[in-house]
C-alpha positions as CSV (number, residue, x, y, z in Angstrom):
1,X,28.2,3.3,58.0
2,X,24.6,4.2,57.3
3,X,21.9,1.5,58.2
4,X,18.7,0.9,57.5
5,X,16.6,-0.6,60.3
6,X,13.2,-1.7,60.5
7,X,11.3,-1.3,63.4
8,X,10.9,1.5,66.1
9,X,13.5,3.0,67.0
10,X,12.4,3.9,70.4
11,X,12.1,0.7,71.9
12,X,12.6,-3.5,71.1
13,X,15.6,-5.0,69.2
14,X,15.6,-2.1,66.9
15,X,16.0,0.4,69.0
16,X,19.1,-1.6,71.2
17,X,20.9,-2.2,67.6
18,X,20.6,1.6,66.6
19,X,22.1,2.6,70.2
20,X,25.1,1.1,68.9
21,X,25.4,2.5,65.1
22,X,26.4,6.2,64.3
23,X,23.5,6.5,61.3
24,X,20.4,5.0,61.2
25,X,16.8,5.3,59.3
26,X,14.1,3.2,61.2
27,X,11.5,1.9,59.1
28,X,8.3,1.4,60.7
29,X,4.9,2.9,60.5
30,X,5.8,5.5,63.1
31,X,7.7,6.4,60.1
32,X,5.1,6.3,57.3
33,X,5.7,3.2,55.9
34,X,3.5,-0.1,56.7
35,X,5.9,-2.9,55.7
36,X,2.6,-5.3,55.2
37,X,2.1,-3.2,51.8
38,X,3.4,-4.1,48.8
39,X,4.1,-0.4,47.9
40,X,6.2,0.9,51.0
41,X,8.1,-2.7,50.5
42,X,9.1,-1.1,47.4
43,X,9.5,2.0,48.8
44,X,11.7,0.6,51.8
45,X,14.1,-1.3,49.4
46,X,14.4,2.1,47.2
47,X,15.8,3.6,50.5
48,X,17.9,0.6,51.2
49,X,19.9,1.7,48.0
50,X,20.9,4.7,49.9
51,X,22.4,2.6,52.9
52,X,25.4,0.4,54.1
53,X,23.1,-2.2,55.5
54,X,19.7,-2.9,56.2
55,X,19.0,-4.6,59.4
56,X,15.7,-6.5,58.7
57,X,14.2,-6.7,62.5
58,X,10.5,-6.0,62.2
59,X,8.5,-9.6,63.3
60,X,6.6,-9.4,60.1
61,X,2.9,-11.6,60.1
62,X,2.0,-13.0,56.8
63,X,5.5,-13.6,55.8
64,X,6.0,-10.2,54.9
65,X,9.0,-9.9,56.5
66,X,10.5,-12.7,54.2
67,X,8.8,-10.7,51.1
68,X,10.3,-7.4,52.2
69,X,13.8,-9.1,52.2
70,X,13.3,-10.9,48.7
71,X,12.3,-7.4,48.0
72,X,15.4,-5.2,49.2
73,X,17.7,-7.9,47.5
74,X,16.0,-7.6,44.0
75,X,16.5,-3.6,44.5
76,X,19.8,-4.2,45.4
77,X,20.8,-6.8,43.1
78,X,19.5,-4.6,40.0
79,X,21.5,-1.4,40.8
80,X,24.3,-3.1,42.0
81,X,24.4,-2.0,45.2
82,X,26.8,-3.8,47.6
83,X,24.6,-3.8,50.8
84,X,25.0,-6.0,54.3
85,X,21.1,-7.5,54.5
86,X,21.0,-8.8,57.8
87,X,17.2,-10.7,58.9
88,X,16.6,-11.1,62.3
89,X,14.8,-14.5,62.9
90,X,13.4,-16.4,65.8
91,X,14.8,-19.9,66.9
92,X,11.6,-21.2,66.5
93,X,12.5,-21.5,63.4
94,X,13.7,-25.3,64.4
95,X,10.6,-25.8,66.2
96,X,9.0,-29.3,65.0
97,X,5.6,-29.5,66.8
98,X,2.0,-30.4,66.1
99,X,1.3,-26.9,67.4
100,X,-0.9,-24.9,64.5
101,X,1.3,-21.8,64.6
102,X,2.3,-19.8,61.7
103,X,5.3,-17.8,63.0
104,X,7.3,-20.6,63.6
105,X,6.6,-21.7,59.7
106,X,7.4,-17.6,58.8
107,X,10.6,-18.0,60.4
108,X,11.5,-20.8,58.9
109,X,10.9,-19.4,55.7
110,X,12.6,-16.5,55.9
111,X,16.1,-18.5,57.6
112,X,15.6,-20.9,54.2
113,X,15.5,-17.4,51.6
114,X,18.4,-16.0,53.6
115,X,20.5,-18.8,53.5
116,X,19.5,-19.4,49.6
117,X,20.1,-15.7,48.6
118,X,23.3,-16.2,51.2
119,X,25.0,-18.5,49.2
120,X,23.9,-16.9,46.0
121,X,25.8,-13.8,47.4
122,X,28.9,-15.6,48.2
123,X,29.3,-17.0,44.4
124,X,27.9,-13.5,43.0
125,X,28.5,-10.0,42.9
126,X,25.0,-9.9,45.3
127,X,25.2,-8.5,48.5
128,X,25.9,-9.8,51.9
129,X,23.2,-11.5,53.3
130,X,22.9,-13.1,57.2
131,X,20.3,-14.4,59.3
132,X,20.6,-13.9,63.0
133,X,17.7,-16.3,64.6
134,X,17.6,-15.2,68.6
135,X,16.1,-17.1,71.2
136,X,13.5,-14.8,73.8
137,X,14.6,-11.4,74.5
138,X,14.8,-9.9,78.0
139,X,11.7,-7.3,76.4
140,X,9.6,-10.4,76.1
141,X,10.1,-11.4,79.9
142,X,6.9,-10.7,80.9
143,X,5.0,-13.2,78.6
144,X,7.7,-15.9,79.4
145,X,8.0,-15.5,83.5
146,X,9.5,-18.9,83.8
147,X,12.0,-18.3,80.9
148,X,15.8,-17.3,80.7
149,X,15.8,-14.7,77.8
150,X,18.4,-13.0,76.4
151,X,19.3,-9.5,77.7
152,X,18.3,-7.4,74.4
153,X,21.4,-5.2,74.2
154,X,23.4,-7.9,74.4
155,X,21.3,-9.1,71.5
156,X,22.2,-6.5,69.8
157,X,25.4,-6.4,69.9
158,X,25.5,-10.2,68.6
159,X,24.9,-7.7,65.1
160,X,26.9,-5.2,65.4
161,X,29.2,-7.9,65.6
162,X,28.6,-9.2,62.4
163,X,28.7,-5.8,60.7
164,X,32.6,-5.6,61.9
165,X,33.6,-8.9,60.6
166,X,36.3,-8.3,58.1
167,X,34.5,-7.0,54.3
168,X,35.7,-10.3,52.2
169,X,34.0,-12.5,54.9
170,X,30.0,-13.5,55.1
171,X,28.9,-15.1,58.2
172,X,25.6,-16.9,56.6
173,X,23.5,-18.0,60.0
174,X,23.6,-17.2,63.6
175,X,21.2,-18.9,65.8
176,X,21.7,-18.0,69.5
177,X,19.4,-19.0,73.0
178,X,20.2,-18.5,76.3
179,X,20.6,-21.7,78.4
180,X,17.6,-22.7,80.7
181,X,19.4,-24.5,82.6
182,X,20.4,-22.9,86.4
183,X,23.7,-24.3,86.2
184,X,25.0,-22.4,83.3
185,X,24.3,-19.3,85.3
186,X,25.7,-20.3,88.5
């Protein structure tokens, strides 16, 4: 299986997710490509062509990382490429507060054009498409001290679990947090 990643492949969510895959390409711009810009979008869903699955983990501002999957699907989607897309979310994608925060609205844009191109797939000859929305990440624990987060490689294999689900199945959503609560951890 050859995969497509975006993000660095030395360290974050990634990185743990490659560990566990045979064949990857990281997409970042310690690779030459700057996944804000139009053009290496293009470029990146060109490659994607090449792969078994794209793993879309790069927290995208602007909501470019929604643009960059709408973007790999249209490549896809014209050659005819059967492809796994997977989008890696936030669960602050149900957030519903006053607070004036755009990633939380990003997020839930992206779940909302995974879950639309999802279904589209399921009823189509489109590719496999699934949005894995994680709660904080153990590399994160610093800026949440008071926080459970989720161990990262654990995180990661959450996907890889996906990727082995049997080929005539789609698993459209994942959304995963760790409990806050002591007692779950007791």
């Amino acid at each position: 299986m050859r995969a497509l990643i975006t993000g660095n492949g030395q360290q974050g969510l990634s990185a743990a997710i490659g560990k566990q895959l045979p064949d990857v390409t990281y997409v970042s711009r310690s690779s030459g490509f700057d996944l804000t810009n139009h053009q290496d979008q293009l470029r990146c869903a060109e490659l994607a062509l090449e792969h078994d699955v794209f793993i879309n983990c790069a927290a995208l501002w602007r909501f470019n990382q929604t643009v960059l999957m709408d973007a790999v699907y249209k490549a896809c989607t014209a050659a005819g490429h059967r492809i796994h897309l997977i989008a890696i979310g936030s669960t602050t994608d149900r957030v519903k507060n006053g607070k004036a925060w755009l990633y939380n609205a990003e997020k839930k844009a992206l779940r909302d054009w995974c879950n639309t191109l999802a279904i589209g797939g399921v009823w189509s000859n489109g590719p496999k498409i699934s949005y894995v929305s994680l709660g904080t990440l153990s590399n994160n624990q610093d800026k949440h001290p008071d926080r459970r987060c989720l161990d990262i490689d654990q995180a990661a294999s959450y996907v890889i679990w996906l990727l082995n689900q049997p080929r005539g199945i789609n698993i459209n959503e994942i959304s995963i947090d760790p409990m806050q609560d002591a007692h779950w951890h007791e």
